[in-house]
Rosetta silent file (secondary structure, phi, psi, omega in degrees, C-alpha in Angstrom):
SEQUENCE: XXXXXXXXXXXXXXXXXXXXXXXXXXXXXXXXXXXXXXXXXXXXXX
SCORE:     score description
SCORE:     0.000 S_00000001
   1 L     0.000  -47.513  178.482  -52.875   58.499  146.279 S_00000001
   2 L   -71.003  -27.957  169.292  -50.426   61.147  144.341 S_00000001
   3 H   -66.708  -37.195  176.082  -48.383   61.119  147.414 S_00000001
   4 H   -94.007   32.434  140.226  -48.174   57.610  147.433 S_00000001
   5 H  -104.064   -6.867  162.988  -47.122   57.476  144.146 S_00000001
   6 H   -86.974  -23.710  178.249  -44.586   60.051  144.702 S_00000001
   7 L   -75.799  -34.709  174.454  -43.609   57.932  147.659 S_00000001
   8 H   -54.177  -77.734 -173.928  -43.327   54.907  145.055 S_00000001
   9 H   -49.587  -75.056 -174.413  -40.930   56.368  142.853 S_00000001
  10 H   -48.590  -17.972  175.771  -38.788   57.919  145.555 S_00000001
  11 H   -94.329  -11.467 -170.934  -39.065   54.283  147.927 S_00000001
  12 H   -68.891  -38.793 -176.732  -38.143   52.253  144.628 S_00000001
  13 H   -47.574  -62.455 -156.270  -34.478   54.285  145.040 S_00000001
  14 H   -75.043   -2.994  174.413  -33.771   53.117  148.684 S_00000001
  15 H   -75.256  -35.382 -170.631  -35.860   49.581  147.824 S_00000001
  16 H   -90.346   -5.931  154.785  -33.206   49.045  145.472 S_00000001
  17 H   -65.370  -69.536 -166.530  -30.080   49.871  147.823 S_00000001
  18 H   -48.738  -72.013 -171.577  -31.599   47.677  150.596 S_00000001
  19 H   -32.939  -49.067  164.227  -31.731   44.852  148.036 S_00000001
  20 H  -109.526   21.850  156.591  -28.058   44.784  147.499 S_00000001
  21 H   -62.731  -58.530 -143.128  -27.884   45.540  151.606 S_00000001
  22 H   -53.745  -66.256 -152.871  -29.624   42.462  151.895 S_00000001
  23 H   -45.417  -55.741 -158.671  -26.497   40.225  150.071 S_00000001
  24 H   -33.566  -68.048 -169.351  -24.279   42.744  152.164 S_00000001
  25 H   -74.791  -19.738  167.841  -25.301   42.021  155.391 S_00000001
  26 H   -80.852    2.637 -165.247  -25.204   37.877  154.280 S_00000001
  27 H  -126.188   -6.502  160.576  -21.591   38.325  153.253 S_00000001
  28 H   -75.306  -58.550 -155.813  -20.656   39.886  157.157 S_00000001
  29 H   -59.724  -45.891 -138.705  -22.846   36.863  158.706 S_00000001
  30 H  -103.740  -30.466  166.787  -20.682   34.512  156.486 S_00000001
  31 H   -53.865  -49.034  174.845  -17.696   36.924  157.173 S_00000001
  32 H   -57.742  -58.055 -140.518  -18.023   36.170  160.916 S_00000001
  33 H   -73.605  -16.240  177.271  -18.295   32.897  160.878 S_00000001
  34 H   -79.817  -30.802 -164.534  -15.248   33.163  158.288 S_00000001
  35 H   -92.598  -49.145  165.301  -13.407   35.599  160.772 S_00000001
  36 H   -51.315  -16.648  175.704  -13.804   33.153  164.142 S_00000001
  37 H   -76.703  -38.655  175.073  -12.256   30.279  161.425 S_00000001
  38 H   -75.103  -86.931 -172.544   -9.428   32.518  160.318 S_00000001
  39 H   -76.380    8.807  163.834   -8.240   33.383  163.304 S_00000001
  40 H   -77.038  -25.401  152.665   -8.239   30.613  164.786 S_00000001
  41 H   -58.021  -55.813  178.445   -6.297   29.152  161.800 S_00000001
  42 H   -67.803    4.748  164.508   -3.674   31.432  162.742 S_00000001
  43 H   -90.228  -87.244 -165.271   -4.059   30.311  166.235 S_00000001
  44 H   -34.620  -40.832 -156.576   -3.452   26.613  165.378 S_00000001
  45 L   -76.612  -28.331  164.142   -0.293   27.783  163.016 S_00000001
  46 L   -49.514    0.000    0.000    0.774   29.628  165.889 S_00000001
């Protein structure tokens, strides 16, 4: 139990990184789908 309450405190750091991974990794998926749009706008103007 004192380990896993030493484990608490020490997983709440990297729980709270992951948390603003999570947006992180939604704002690539929305990047791709943003990056096949873009260049293909620059395809069309081309």
């Amino acid at each position: 139990i004192a380990q896993y309450m030493a484990t608490g405190p020490a997983t709440t750091p990297p729980v709270l990184p992951p948390r603003p991974k999570n947006p992180l990794p939604r704002a690539p998926e929305a990047r791709s789908n943003t990056t096949p749009a873009v260049p293909v706008l620059p395809v069309k103007s081309t």
